[in-house]
Each structure stands twice: as C-alpha cells, then as structure tokens.
C-alpha positions in Angstrom: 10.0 -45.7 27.5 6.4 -46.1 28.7 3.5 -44.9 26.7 1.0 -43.8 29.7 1.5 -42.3 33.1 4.1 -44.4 35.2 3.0 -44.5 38.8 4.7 -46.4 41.5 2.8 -47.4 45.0 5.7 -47.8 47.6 5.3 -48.7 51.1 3.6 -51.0 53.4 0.3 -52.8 51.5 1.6 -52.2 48.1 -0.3 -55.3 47.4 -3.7 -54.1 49.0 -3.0 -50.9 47.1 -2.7 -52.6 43.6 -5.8 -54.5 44.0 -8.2 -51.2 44.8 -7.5 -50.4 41.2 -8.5 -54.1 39.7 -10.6 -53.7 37.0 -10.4 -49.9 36.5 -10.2 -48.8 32.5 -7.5 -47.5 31.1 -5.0 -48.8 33.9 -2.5 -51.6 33.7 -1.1 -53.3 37.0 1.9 -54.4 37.7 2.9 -56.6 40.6 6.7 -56.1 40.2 8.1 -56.2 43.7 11.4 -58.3 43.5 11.6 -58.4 39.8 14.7 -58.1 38.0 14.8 -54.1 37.5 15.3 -55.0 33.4 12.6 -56.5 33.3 10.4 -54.6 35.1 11.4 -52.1 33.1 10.7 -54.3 30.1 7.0 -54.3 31.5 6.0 -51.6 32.3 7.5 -50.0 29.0 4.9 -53.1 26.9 2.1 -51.6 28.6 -0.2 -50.2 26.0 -2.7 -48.3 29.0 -2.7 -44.6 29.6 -2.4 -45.1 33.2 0.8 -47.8 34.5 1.2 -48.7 37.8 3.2 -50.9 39.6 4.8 -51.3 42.9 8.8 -51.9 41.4 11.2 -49.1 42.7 14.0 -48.1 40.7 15.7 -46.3 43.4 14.8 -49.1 46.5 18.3 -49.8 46.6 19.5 -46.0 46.7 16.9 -45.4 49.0 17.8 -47.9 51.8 21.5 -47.2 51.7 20.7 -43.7 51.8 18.9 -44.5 55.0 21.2 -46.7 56.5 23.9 -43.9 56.1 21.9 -41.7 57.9 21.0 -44.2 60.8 24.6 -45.2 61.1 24.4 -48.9 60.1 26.4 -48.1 56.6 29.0 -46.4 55.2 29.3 -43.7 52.6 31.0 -46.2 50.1 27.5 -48.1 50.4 25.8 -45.5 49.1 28.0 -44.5 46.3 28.1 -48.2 45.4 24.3 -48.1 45.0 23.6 -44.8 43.3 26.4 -45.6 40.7 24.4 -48.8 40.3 21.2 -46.9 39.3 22.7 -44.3 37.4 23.9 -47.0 35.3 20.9 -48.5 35.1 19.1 -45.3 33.8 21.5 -45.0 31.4 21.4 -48.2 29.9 17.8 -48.1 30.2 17.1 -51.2 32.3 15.9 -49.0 35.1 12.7 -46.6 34.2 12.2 -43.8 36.6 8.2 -43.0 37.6 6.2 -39.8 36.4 5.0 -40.6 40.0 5.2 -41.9 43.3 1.9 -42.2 45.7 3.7 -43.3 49.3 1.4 -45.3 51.2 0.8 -43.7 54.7 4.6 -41.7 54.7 3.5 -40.6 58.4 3.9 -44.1 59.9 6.9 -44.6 58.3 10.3 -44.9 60.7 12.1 -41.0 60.4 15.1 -41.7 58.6 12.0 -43.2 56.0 10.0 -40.6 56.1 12.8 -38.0 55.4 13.9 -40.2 52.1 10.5 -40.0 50.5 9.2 -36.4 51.7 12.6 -34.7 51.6 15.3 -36.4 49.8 13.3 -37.5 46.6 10.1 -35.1 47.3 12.7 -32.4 47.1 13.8 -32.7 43.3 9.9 -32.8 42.4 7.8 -32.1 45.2 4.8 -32.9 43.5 5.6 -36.2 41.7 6.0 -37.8 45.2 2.3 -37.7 46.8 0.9 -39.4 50.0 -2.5 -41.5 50.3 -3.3 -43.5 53.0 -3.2 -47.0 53.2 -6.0 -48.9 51.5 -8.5 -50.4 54.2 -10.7 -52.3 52.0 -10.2 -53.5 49.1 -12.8 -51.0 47.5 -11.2 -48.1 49.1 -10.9 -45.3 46.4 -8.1 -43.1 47.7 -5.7 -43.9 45.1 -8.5 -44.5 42.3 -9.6 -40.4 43.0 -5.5 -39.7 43.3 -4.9 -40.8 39.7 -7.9 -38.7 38.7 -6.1 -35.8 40.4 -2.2 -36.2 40.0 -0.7 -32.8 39.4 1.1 -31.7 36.5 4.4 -30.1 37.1 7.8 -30.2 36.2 9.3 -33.7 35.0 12.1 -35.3 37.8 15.6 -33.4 37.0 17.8 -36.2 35.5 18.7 -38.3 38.2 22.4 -37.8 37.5 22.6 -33.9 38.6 20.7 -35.3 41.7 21.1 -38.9 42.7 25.4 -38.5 43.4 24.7 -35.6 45.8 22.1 -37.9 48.3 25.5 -37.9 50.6 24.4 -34.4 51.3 21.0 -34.4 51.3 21.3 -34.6 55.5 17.1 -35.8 57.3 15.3 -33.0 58.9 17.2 -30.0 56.5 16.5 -31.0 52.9 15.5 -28.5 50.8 16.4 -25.9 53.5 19.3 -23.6 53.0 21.7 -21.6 55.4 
C-alpha cells in the first residue's frame, strides 16, 4: 500500500501530462505505461512522496474489454476473463487501485470510451475520476492546480461488489435507474 495520494493520468499525452509536474515538491512520477502490473505496483507502493502519480492502469485491461463488449468486437466471456484477472490481482496485491484518476480530455475520447471513464468507473466514485484537459505545453499547470484541488470523498467501493457487475453497466444509462 502507498504512503501518499495515488493518482493515475490516463488517456492520450499521458507522457506530456507527467512531465508538467517535473520537478514539483512533494510529488513522485512514475512512467509505468506497459509495466508488469506487480511491479508497478511494487513502485508506486516504494514511493516515499505525499503526492504519487503515474500513468499505469490497473483496470486497462477491464476497461477495454468492457468497451469491446459494448462495441460488439468481443464477447462477454472476454470480459469476465479480464475482471476475474484484476480481481485476482487486487487480492493478491500485485495490482493497487488509485485514490484518483485525472482523464486527459474524456470529451475527445471515442463514446463507448467516454462512457467507461465518466459512467462505468465515475459511477462507483464520482469524484475520484476527474477531467483536465490535455497539457499544451509542457508548463501548462492544469493538473499541477488539480492536485492542489482534488476532492475528498468517499474511498472506491471494493472493486469486487463492483468490477463482476460491468456486464450490466450498459453506455449512455449508468447510474440511471428505471
């Protein structure tokens, strides 16, 4: 377990995101795209900073099969497959869930995308999961003045009442009931 503030950048520019917050005190960075989710988790849980953030999703793999279910390029069993995958993964503690997620720019992301990060997982804790546009420069402060202003809120439900009910989490009517 992590000793600071866990914050993962996902989206496009992840790695013009991490650099805007070079140098900044009191925050590790962690360039973790593509690393082996143990240890990632192995890293991020070292850091010694108040403030870690990297750009290493636990649930990328959930995510996309959640997505390709939707878009009709996968099956259910796909999907199962995966979240059994993280839920294992949680459990064992080689996978570390975020306090946060900043998505970069969420309204240019393709629907099916767009519905994962601001209704599927925005639903279980609406505000651990924020937007922030895109870095432009490299000494664009948007995500510097969003760590300075995360909310505090309810911690993420344990991913195992949520993650095995995605199936059912349909785009365009999550969090909305009959």
């Amino acid at each position: 377990m992590a000793n600071g503030t866990v914050v993962a950048i996902v989206g496009e520019q992840t790695d013009d995101a991490l650099a805007t917050l070079d140098g900044l005190a009191g925050v590790e960075i962690l360039a973790l795209q593509g690393t082996d989710p143990a240890l990632a988790t192995r890293r991020i849980a070292a850091a010694g900073t108040p403030w870690i953030v990297h750009d290493a999703d636990p649930l990328q793999h959930v995510a996309a099969a959640w997505v390709e279910l939707f878009e009709e390029r996968s099956t259910l069993g796909a999907l199962e497959v995966e979240v059994e995958t993280a839920l294992a993964q949680f459990e064992d503690g080689s996978a570390l869930m975020p306090d946060y997620y900043i998505v970069l720019d969420p309204q240019d992301a393709p629907g099916t995308w767009r519905h994962w990060w601001c209704g599927a997982l925005g639903h279980r804790a609406p505000q651990r999961v924020l937007a922030s546009p895109a870095p432009v420069t490299q000494r664009d402060a948007a995500i510097r003045r969003l760590l300075t202003t995360l909310p505090s809120s309810r911690p993420w439900p344990d991913p195992a009442s949520w993650l095995p009910h995605l199936a059912f989490e349909i785009p365009d009517r999550v969090g909305l009931r009959d």
